[in-house]
N, C-alpha and C positions, 0 to 999 in steps of 0.2 A: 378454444379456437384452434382448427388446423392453420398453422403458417402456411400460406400461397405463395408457389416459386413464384419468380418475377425475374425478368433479363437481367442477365449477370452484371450489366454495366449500370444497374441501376444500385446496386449492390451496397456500395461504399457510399452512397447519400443514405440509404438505410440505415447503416450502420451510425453514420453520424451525426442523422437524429434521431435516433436512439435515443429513449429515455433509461439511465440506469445509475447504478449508485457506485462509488469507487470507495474501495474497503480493504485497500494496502496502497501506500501513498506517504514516501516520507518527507516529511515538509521539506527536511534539509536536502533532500533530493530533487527538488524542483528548482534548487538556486539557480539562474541560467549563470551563465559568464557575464552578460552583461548588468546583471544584476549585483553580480559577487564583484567585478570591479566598481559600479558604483559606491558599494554601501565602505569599500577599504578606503575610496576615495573619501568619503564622507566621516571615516573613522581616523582617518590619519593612518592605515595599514600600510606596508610596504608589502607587493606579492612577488611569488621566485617566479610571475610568466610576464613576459612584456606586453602583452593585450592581451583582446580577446579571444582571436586567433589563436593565438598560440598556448591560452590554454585550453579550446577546445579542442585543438590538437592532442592535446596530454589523454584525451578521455579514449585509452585504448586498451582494452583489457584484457589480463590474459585469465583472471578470475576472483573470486568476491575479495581477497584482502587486497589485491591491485587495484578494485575500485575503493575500497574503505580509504585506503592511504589516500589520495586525493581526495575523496568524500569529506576528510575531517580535515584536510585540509580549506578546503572551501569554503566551511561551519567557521573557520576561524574569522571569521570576516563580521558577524552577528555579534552586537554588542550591545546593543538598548532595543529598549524593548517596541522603537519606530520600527527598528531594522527586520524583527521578527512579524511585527503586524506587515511590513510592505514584503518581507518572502511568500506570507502567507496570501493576502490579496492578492499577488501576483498568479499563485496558483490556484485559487479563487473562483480568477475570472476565468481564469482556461478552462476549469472544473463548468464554470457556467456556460459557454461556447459550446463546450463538449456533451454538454445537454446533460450532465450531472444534477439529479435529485438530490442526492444524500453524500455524503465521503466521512467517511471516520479517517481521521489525519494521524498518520506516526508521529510523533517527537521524542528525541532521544536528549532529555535533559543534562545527563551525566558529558554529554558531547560537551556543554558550555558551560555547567560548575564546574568542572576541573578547569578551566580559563580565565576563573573568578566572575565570570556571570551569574548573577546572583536567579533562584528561580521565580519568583516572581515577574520578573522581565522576562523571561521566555515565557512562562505559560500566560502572562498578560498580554504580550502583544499578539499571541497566538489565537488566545481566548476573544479579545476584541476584534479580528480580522471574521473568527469565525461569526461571530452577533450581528455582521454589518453586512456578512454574506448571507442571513437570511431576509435582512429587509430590503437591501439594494439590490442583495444578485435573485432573489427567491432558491436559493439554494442552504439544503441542510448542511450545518457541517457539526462533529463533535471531535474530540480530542483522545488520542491514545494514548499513557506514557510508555515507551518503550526504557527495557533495562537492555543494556550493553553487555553482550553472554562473554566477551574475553575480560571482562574484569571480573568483578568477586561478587556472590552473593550479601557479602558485607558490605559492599558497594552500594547494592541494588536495597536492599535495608535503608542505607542513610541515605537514596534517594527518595525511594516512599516517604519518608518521614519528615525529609523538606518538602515533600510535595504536599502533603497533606492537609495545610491553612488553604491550598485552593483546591480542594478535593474535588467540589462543583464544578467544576472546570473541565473535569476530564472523565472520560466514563467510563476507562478501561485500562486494563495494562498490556504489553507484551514485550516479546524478546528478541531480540536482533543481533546483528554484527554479525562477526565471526563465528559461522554454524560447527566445521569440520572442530572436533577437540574440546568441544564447547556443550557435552548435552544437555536437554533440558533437567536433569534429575540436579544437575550443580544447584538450579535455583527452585529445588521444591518448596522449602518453607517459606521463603517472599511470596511465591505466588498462592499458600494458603494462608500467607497472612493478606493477602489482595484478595481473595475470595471470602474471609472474612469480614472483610471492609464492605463488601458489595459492589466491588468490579468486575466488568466483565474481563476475560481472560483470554487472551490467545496469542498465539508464540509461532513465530517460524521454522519450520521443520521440511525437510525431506527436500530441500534444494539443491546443494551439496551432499549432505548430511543423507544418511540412510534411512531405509524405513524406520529403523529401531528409534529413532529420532521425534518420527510422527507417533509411533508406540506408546514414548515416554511422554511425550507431549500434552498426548490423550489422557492416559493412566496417571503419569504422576502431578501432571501441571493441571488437570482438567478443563483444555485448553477449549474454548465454545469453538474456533476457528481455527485450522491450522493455513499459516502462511507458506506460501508456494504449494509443498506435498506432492510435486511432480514423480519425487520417486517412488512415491505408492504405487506406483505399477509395478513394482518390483516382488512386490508383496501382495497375492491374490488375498489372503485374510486379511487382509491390513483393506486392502480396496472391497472388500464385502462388506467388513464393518464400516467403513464412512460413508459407505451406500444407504447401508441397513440407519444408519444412527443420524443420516443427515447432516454429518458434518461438513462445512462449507468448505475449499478449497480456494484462498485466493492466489491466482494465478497469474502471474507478469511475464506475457511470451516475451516481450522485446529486449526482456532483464535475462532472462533464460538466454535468447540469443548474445546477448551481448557480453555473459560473464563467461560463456561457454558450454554450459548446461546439455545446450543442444547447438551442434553443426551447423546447422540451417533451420531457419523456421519452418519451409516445410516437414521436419523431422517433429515439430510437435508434438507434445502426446496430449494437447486439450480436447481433440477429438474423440480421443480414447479416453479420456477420462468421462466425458458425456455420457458417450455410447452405453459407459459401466452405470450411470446413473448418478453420480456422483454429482454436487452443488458445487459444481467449479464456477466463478467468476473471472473476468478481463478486469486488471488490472495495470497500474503502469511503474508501481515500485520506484524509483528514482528517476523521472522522466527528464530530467537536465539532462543527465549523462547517462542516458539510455537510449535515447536517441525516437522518442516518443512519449506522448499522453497520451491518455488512455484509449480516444478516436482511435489515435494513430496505432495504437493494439491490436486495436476490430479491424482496421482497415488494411491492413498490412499482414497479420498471423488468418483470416479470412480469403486473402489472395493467395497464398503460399501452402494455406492448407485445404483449400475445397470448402472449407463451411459453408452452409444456407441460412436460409431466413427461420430454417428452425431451428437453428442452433441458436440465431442469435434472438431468436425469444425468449430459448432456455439461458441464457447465460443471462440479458437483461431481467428475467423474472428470480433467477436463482440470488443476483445482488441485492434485487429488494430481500429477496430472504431472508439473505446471509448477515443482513445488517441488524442492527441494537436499536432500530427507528420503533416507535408503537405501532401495535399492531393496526391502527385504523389508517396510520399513514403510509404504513408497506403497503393494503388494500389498497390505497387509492394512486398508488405509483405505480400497481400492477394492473388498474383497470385504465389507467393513462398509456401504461404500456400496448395492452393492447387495443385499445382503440386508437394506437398510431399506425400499429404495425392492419389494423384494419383498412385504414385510412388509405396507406401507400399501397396496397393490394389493388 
């Protein structure tokens, strides 16, 4: 199908039924404030903000460890495994609103066994939020674990290995936190003892972090995705081979905007990254304190940067891609695709 321009103002309803899949999404990034004060309410917590207010106030960043510090701060609040199933429902149903097909979910375990969270409680109320989001919401959802790159590969080991009596649970791994000092090469052998096991694999890189980042990523971790990878423009062979190899790029403007990455949204480079040929997706990365879901991505890096309806064909057919769904069910989310975007033409 050629994508048909259509009046700009019709634009952002386009966008927001949109069918497409979200495939960077950290659970604990969706906590809102009102959420994080109930469930300390319901824990007996004491927190350092006086409401709600005034910790959304706090959410002002000057880059990725200013949002970590209160990021794990707000994770302290999760403590049975209700708490985990009602974070995840919550974003859920926003995931379903937003006309989400499919989402492979972050969780970063190591956030709540070092707090004596035992894992079973996390990957179970995670894992049942997800089961009740295909038969209530008709929405896919599966499960990433992510490892925490400022602690130790020895870490990241004797998290695998707690994790592994719910191995069905989850259907992949990857790497997070703190990018800058952090390369991927720290955690080569976890992730071929994960590639061993039969997860899929992929790791954030090129955020912060330099090309040489997405490099290692590639080469050492043999990541199927790389997370963010905006700095690959920096690097013409590094953006030839993600082209050539079809590696996906998941991509969080409003995370970009907000950690610093970029000035202004309209300074974007998702444009550029298209144009190059590249399987970039919309994403929403920590949508509590980012300041959008994933809509709000389309809707918002869309007006700021000029995109059209064929962008955002490319971008919704590239998440069917990009995702770990079967392949007869990506077919049928990309003929759903476009028989929407025929529809609204």
């Amino acid at each position: 199908m050629n994508a048909k321009p259509i009046a700009p103002e019709r634009l952002p309803d386009l966008l927001r039924g949109l069918p497409k899949a979200e495939l960077h999404m950290h659970i604990e990034g969706s906590l809102e404030p009102e959420l994080i004060f109930a469930l300390a309410q319901r824990n007996g917590i004491s927190l350092p903000y006086a409401d709600v207010e005034t910790l959304r106030a706090a959410y002002a960043f000057s880059n990725l460890q200013s949002f970590l510090d209160i990021y794990y701060a707000g994770a302290s609040v999760l403590r049975t495994s209700q708490d985990f199933f009602d974070m995840a429902w919550a974003y859920l149903q926003r995931a379903a609103a937003d006309q989400v097909r499919h989402t492979e979910i972050f969780f970063d375990p190591q956030t709540h066994t070092e707090r004596g969270v035992e894992m079973d409680v996390v990957i179970g109320g995670l894992h049942r939020a997800c089961l009740e989001a295909q038969s209530q919401l008709g929405v896919s959802a599966s499960l990433i674990l992510c490892f925490l790159r400022h602690l130790s590969e020895q870490d990241a080991f004797e998290t695998l290995e707690q994790a592994l009596p719910w191995r069905d649970h989850f259907i992949g791994v990857g790497l997070d936190s703190s990018e800058v000092g952090h390369p991927p090469e720290k955690f080569a052998r976890v992730f071929a003892r994960c590639r061993e096991l039969g997860f899929h694999v992929v790791a954030h890189a090129g955020e912060e972090g330099p090309p040489a980042y997405v490099w290692a990523a590639l080469d050492v971790l043999h990541a199927e995705r790389i997370d963010h990878g905006v700095q690959a423009v920096h690097d013409a062979a590094l953006m030839r081979r993600l082209a050539e190899q079809r590696v996906p790029l998941t991509v969080c403007p409003l995370s970009n905007l907000k950690l610093r990455v970029f000035d202004s949204l309209a300074q974007h480079n998702l444009g550029r990254l298209l144009d190059a040929g590249l399987v970039a997706t919309v994403n929403s990365d920590d949508p509590a304190y980012f300041g959008g879901y994933i809509n709000d991505n389309f809707v918002q890096t869309f007006a700021a940067t000029g995109l059209g309806v064929a962008q955002a064909r490319t971008l919704a057919l590239n998440s069917f891609e990009a995702s770990f769904a079967e392949p007869r069910q990506k077919k049928a989310w990309r003929d759903e695709t476009e028989e929407y975007l025929e529809r609204f033409s």
